[in-house]
BAFITI-159976 format. One line per field, with one value per residue (C-alpha): residue number from 1; residue in one letter; x, y, z. Coordinates in steps of 0.1 Angstrom, whole numbers, plus 5000, padded with zeros to 4 digits. Layout:
seq	(NUM|...);
type	(a|...);
px	(X|...);
py	(Y|...);
pz	(Z|...);
//
This chain:
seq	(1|2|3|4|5|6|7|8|9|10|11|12|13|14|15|16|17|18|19|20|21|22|23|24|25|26|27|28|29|30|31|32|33|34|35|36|37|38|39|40|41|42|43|44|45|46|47|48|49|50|51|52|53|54|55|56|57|58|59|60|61|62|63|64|65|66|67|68|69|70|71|72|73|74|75|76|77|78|79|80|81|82|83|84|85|86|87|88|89|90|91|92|93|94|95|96|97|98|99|100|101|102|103|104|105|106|107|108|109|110|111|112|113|114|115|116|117|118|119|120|121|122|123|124|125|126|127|128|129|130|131|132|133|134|135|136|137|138|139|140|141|142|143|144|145|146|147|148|149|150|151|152|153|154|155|156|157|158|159|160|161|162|163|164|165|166|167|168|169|170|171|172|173|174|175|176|177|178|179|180|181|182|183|184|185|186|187|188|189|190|191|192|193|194|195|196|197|198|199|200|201|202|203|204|205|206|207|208|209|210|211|212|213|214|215|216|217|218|219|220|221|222|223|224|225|226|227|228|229|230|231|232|233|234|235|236|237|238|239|240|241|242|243|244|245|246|247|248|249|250|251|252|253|254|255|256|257|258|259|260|261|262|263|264|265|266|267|268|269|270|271|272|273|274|275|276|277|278|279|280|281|282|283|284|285|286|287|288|289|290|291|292|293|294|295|296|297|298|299|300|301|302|303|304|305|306|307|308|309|310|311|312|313|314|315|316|317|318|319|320|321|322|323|324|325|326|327|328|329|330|331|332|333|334|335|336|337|338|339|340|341|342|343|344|345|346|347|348|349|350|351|352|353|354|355|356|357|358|359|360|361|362|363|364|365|366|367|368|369|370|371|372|373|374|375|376|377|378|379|380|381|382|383|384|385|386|387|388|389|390|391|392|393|394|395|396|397|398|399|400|401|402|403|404|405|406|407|408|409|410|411|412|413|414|415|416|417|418|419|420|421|422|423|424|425|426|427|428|429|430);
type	(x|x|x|x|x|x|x|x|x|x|x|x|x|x|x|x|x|x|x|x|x|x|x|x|x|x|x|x|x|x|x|x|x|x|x|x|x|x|x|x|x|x|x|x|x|x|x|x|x|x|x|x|x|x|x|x|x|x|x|x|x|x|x|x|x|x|x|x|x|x|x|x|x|x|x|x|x|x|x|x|x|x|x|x|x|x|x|x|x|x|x|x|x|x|x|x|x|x|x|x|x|x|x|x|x|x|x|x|x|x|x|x|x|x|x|x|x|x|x|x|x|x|x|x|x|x|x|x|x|x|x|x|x|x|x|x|x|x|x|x|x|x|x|x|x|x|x|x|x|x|x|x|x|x|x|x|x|x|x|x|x|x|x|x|x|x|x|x|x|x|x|x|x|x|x|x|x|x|x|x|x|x|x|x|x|x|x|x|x|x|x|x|x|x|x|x|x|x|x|x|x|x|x|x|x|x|x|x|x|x|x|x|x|x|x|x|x|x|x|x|x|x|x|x|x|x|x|x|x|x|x|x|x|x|x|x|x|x|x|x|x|x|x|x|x|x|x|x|x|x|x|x|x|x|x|x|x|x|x|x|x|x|x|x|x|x|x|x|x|x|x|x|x|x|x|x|x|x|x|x|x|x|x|x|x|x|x|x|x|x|x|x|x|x|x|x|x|x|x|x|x|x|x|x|x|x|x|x|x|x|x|x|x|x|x|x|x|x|x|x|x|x|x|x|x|x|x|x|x|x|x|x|x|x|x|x|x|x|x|x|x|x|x|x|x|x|x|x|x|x|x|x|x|x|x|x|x|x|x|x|x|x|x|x|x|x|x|x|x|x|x|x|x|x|x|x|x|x|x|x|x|x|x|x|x|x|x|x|x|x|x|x|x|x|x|x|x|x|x|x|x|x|x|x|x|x|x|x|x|x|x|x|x|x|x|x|x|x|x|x|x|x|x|x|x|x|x|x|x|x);
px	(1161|1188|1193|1205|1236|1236|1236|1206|1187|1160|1129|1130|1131|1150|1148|1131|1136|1125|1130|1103|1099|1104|1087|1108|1109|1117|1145|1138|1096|1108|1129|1152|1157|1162|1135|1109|1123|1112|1119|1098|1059|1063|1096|1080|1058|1056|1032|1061|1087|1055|1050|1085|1088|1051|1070|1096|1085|1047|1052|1072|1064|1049|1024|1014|1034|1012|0982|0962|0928|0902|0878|0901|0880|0889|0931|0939|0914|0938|0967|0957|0946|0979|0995|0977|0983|1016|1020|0996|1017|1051|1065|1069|1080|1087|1117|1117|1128|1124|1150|1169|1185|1215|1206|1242|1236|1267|1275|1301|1310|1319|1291|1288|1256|1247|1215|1191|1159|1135|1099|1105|1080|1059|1061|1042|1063|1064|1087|1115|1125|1115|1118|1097|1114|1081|1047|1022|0998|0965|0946|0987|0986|0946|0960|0988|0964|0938|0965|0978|0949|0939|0971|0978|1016|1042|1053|1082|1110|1112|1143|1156|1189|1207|1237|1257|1296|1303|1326|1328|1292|1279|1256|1278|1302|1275|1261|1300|1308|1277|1287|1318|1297|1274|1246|1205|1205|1222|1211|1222|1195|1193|1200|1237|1232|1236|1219|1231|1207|1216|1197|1208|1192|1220|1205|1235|1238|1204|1209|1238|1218|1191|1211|1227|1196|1181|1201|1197|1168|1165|1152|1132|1151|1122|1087|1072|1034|1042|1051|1022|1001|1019|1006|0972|0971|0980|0954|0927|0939|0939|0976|0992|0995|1019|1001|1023|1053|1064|1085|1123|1153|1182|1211|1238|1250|1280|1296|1274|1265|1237|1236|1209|1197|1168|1133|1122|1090|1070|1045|1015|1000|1025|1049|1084|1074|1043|1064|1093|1070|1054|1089|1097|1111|1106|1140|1171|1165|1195|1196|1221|1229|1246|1239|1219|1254|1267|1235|1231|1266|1254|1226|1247|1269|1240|1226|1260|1247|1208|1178|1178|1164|1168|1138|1134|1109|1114|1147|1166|1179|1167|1187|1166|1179|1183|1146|1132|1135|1105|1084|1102|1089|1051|1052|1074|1060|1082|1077|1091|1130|1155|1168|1134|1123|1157|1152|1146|1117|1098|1111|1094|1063|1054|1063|1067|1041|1013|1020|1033|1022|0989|0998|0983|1011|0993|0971|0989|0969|0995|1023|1043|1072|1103|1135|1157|1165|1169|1137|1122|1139|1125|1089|1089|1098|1076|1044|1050|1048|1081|1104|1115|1149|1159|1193|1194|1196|1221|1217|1224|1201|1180|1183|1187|1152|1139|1150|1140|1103|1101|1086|1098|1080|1068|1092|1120|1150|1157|1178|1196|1203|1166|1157|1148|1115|1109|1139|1124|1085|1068|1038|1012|0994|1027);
py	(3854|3884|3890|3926|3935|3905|3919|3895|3894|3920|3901|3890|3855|3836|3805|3777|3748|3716|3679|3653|3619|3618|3597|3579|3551|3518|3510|3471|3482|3504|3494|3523|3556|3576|3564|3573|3609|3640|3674|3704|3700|3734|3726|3694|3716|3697|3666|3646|3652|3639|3611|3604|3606|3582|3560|3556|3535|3531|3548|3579|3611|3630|3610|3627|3662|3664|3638|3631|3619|3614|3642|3671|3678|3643|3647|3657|3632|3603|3617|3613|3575|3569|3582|3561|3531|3535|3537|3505|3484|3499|3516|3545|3542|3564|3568|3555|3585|3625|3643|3669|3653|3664|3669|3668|3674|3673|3668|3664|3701|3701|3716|3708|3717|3709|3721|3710|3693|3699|3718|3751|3772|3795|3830|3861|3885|3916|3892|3894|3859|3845|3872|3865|3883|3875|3877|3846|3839|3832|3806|3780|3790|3776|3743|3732|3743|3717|3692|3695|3697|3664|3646|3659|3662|3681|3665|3688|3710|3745|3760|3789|3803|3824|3839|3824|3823|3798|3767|3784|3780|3755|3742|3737|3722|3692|3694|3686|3658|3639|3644|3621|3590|3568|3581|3567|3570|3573|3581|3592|3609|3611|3648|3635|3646|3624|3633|3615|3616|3616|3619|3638|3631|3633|3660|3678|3679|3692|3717|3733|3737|3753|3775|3790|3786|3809|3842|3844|3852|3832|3841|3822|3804|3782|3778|3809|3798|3765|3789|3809|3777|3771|3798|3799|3762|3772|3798|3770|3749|3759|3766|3746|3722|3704|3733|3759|3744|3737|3714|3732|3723|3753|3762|3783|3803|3819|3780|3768|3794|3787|3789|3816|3810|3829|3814|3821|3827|3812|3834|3819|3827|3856|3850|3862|3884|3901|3907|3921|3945|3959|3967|3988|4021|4013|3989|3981|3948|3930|3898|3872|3844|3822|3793|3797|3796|3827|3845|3840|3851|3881|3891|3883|3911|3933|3931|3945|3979|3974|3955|3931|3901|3875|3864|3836|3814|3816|3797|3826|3850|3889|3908|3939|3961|4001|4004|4040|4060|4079|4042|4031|4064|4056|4025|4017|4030|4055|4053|4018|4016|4020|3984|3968|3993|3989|3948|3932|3915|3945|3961|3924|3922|3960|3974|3941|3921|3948|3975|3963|3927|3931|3892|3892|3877|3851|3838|3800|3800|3832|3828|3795|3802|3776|3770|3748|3768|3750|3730|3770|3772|3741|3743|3779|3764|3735|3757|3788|3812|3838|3826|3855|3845|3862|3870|3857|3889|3884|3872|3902|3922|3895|3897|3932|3938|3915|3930|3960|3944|3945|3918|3914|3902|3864|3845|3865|3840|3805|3793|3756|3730|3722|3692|3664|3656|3620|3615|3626|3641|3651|3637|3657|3636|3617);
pz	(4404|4402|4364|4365|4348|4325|4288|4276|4305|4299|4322|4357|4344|4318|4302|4323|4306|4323|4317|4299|4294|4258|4227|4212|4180|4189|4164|4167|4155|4122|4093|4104|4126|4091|4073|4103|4105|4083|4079|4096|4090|4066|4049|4035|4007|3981|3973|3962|3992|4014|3994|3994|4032|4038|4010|4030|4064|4072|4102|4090|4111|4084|4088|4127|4115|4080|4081|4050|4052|4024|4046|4059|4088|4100|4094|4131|4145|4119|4135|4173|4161|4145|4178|4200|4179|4174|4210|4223|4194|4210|4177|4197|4239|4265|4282|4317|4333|4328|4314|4287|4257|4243|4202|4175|4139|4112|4076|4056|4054|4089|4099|4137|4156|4195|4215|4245|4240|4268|4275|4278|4297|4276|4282|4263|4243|4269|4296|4268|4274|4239|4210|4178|4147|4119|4119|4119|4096|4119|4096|4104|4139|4138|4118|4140|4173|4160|4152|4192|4209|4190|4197|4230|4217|4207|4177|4164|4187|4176|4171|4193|4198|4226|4234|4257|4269|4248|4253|4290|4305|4321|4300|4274|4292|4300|4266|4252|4279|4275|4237|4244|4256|4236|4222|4227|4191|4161|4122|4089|4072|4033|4034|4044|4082|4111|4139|4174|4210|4241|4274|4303|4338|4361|4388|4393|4353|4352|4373|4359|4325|4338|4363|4329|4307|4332|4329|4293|4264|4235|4197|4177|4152|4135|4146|4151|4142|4166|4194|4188|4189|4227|4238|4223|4237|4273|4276|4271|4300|4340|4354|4358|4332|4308|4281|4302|4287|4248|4230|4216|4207|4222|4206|4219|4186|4204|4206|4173|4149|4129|4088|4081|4047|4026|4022|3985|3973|3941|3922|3909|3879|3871|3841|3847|3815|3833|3861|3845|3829|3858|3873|3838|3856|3890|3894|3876|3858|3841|3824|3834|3814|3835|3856|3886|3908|3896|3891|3933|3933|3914|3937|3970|3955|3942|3981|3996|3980|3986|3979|3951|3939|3912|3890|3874|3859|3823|3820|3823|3858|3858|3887|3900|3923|3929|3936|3927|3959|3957|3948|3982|4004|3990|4001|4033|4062|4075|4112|4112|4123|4096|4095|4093|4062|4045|4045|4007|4026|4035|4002|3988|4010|4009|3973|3948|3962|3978|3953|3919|3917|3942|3954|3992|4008|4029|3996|3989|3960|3947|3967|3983|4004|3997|4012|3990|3959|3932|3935|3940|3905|3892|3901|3884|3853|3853|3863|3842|3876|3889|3914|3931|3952|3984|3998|4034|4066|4089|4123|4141|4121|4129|4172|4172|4154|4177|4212|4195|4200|4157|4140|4103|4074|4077|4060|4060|4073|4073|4105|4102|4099|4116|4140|4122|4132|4145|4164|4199|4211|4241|4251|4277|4289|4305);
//
């Protein structure tokens, strides 16, 4: 494949994304489509959202995603027997025929997202074909690798974005026809998002999306530690196999922009007092007393001019920002580029946390890392610790870091709205 000249297109080969027979709920077996789906296996944190979500239909995904089992050690082995039980009782089927599916997501905002559903082949970081902006923590990666190799599945699609021609290429001009027919599915998830499936196996149809898939690069969006499981996974099995290639869902940002939201992190065992202390001289702290919509409106502005933060924990908001330079210069490496050592998560992960607070970043006995911010706020409160809220990095700081081969700190951006889990999986033994 000739991929010179095209802006993206830094490998010899692009994106080869190939069709599956996919997993899918029988609607006539569960009480319905929504109450069967779930969120990302690390979005759904806290003990009540999973108890919600296994509350909600006996055979709710979080119950594969996130098992529970009375021994731990025995979790992944429940999963794979919940798998293969639902499948002999016919909760979950597979489709008759291979193929891509056609993913829409939208709320009431207007929020419109489309992608591609299919098994994309695996590919190390020095092809340039998949660019990883965070580092993975290796003790998840080891987790979710137990959990596939005991299922055999992919239970989740990852979410990756490229940048294609928009409403002009090819793939998007399939993925926005089949939109206009009836979907395989159709659900309206609590959250207010309906989600609506459709499959593509036309050949011709096929084709044209992977013609254009192939010229371009794609960055992960959400599921960094599941790709890293991929490709741990395929270097256990002989190619080739069905471990060469990995469940995602693709999205072409330049026709559906993504939101890119912060991901906030909880403090355990650190009063918003202690903290505030140790920062005495070393940041600007200021005491808002408003509610927590204008205090985020506060540090949004605050982070136009530099790395800030909002604390909060105690009831109250405390903006720091305009971080002591020469506190900065000790410790921020300085032979990282300018754009990675400037970002409120290094500033976060490499002065606050290493430096001031001495939290190890990757303890979840000191630190949880939470999207939604107001239950961020809410847990603070009820358990006495520091939320420390983030302003969300752009996308383009985002891609250009990683083309740039730089990895940021883990946790550092939350891409949506994410799959719903639930709605379609891959199975590799089909």
């Amino acid at each position: 494949m000739n991929t010179a000249g095209h802006p993206e297109a830094t490998a010899r080969r692009g994106l080869e994304l190939t069709p599956f027979r996919g997993l899918r709920y029988d609607p006539d077996r569960v009480g319905s489509l929504a109450a069967v789906t779930s969120p990302p296996y690390d979005v759904v944190v806290r003990p009540d959202g999973l108890h919600h979500l296994q509350s909600a239909d006996p055979h709710n995904i979080v119950r594969l995603i996130l098992p529970q089992a009375t021994i731990p050690t025995a979790r992944n082995e429940q999963a794979a027997d919940t798998l293969r039980r639902w499948l002999s009782e016919g909760v979950l089927t597979t489709d008759p025929e291979p193929g891509l599916y056609v993913y829409e997501q939208r709320d009431g905002d207007g929020m419109l997202q489309r992608g591609i559903i299919g098994a994309l082949r695996i590919s190390d970081p020095s092809e340039g074909v998949v660019l990883p902006h965070e580092d993975v923590m290796p003790h998840v990666v080891a987790d979710r690798a137990a959990l596939m190799r005991a299922t055999s599945a992919n239970l989740e699609p990852l979410l990756l974005t490229y940048r294609g021609n928009g409403s002009t290429s090819s793939a998007i001009e399939v993925v926005e026809r089949v939109a206009g027919h009836p979907p395989l599915l159709a659900t309206t998830t609590e959250d207010g998002f309906s989600h609506r499936l459709w499959s593509v196996t036309d050949p011709a149809d096929l084709a044209r999306i992977q013609s254009d898939l192939a010229q371009h690069q794609a960055l992960i969006a959400d599921g960094h530690h599941r790709w890293a499981t991929y490709r741990r996974l395929r270097t256990e099995h002989t190619s080739p196999s069905p471990w060469d290639y990995g469940l995602v869902l693709l999205v072409d940002t330049a026709r559906y922009p993504l939101r890119v939201r912060a991901i906030h992190r909880l403090l355990h065992g650190l009063p918003v007092a202690d903290a505030l202390a140790a920062l005495d001289g070393l940041f600007r702290i200021r005491h808002l007393p408003v509610p927590l919509p204008e205090a985020l409106d506060a540090l949004a502005d605050a982070a136009c001019a530099g790395n800030a933060f909002l604390l909060t924990g105690d009831g109250a908001f405390h903006l720091i920002d305009r971080p002591d330079p020469d506190l900065l210069a000790r410790t921020i490496p300085a032979e990282r580029p300018a754009a990675w050592r400037t970002l409120d998560a290094t500033v976060l992960h490499a002065t606050l946390l290493d430096h001031v607070w001495h939290i190890p970043e990757d303890d979840p006995a000191r630190i949880a890392y939470i999207h939604d911010t107001a239950a961020t706020v809410e847990k603070a409160q009820r358990d006495g610790g520091t939320a420390v809220l983030m302003h969300p990095v752009r996308e383009e700081v985002v891609r250009d870091l990683a083309r740039q081969g730089v990895t940021m700190p883990r946790k550092s951006t939350s891409f949506g709205p994410k799959p719903a889990s639930g709605l379609v999986l891959r199975a590799l033994d089909l």
